[in-house]
Each structure stands twice: as structure tokens, then as C-alpha cells.
Kinemage of the C-alpha trace (Angstrom):
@kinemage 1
@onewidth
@group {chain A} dominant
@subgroup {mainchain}
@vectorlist {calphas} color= white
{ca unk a 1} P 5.035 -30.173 1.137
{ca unk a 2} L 3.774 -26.789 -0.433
{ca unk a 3} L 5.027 -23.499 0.502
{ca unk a 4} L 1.130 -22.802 2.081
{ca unk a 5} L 1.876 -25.839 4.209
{ca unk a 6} L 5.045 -24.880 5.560
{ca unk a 7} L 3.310 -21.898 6.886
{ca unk a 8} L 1.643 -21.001 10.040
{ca unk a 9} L -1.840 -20.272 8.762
{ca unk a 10} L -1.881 -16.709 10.345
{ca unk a 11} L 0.926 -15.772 9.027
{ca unk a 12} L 1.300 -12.629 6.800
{ca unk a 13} L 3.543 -12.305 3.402
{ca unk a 14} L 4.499 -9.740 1.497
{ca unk a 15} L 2.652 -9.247 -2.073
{ca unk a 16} L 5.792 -9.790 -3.931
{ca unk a 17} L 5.825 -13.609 -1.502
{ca unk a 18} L 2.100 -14.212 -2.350
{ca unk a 19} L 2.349 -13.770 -6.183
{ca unk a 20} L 5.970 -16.492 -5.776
{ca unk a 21} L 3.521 -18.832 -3.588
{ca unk a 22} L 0.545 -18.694 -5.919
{ca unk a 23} L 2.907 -18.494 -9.520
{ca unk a 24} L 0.783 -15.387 -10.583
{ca unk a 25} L 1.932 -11.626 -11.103
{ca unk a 26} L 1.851 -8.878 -8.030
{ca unk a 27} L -0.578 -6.959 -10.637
{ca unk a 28} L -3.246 -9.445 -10.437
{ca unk a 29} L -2.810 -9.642 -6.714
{ca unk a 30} L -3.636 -5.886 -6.429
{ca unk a 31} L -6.857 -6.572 -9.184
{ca unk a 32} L -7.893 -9.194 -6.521
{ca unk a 33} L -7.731 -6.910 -3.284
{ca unk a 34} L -9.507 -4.356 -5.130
{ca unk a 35} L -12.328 -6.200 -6.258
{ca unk a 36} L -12.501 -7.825 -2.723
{ca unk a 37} L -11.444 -11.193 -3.116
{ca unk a 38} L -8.699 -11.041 -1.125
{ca unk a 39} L -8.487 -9.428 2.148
{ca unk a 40} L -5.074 -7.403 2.506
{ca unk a 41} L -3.366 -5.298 5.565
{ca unk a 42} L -1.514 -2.389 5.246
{ca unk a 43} L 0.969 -2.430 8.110
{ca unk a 44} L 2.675 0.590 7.271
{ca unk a 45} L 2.287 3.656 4.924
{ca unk a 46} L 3.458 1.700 2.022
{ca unk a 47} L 3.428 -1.915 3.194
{ca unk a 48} L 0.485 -4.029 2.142
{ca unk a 49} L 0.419 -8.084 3.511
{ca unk a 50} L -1.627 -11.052 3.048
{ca unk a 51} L -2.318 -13.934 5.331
{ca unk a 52} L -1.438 -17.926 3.794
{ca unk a 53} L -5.037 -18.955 5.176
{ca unk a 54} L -6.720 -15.655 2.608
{ca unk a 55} L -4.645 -16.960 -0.314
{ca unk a 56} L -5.535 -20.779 0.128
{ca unk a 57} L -9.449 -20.066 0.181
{ca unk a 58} L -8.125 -18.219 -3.528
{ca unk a 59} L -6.832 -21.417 -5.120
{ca unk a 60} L -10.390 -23.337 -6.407
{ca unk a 61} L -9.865 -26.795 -7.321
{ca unk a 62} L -10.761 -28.222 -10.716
{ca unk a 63} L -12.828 -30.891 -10.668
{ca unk a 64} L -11.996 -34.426 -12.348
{ca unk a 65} L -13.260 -35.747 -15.158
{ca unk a 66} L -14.774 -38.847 -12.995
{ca unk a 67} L -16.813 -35.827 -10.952
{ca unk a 68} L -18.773 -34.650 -14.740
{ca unk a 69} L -20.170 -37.813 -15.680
């Protein structure tokens, strides 16, 4: 079971906890909130969080190589 499934799906992570969860840097995390593709909530004057269900609809699956033919 994946960390996303262990989750409630409202729940809300930290950046740092996002970037572990998806195996990419907290840098491209912020590139992704500002360009809109991820929704974010600042929940404090410094404290920005994510919800699991935001960073599944991230993750795009690759297709097979049965699916091209």
C-alpha cells in the first residue's frame, strides 16, 4: 500500500511530505503551484499545504506498450 493510500483523501501535507510522497524536489512543487497545477493552502503566514487527493490527480499514468499498437 502507497503512502497516498494510507491517507485520508482530504488530508493536507506539508510541501517538504508531498515532494517525499511523490520522489520529486520541494522546488518543483513550488514551479507546480505557481503555474496552477496544483492547488496549495497557506494555513499560516509561512505555512503552505497540499491535499493527497490534489497530488494524486498530478501523477499521469504511462500508457503500455499493448495500449500503442
Amino acid at each position: 500500500m502507497s503512502v497516498i493510500e494510507s491517507t485520508k483523501p482530504g488530508a493536507f501535507v506539508s510541501l517538504a511530505q508531498a515532494a517525499d510522497i511523490l520522489g520529486i524536489s520541494v522546488h518543483t512543487l513550488r514551479r507546480r503551484i505557481a503555474a496552477g497545477e496544483l492547488p496549495a493552502f497557506r494555513t499560516g503566514r509561512r505555512i503552505i499545504r497540499v491535499r493527497i487527493s490534489d497530488l494524486e490527480r498530478l501523477l499521469r499514468r504511462v500508457p503500455s506498450t499493448a495500449s500503442w499498437s
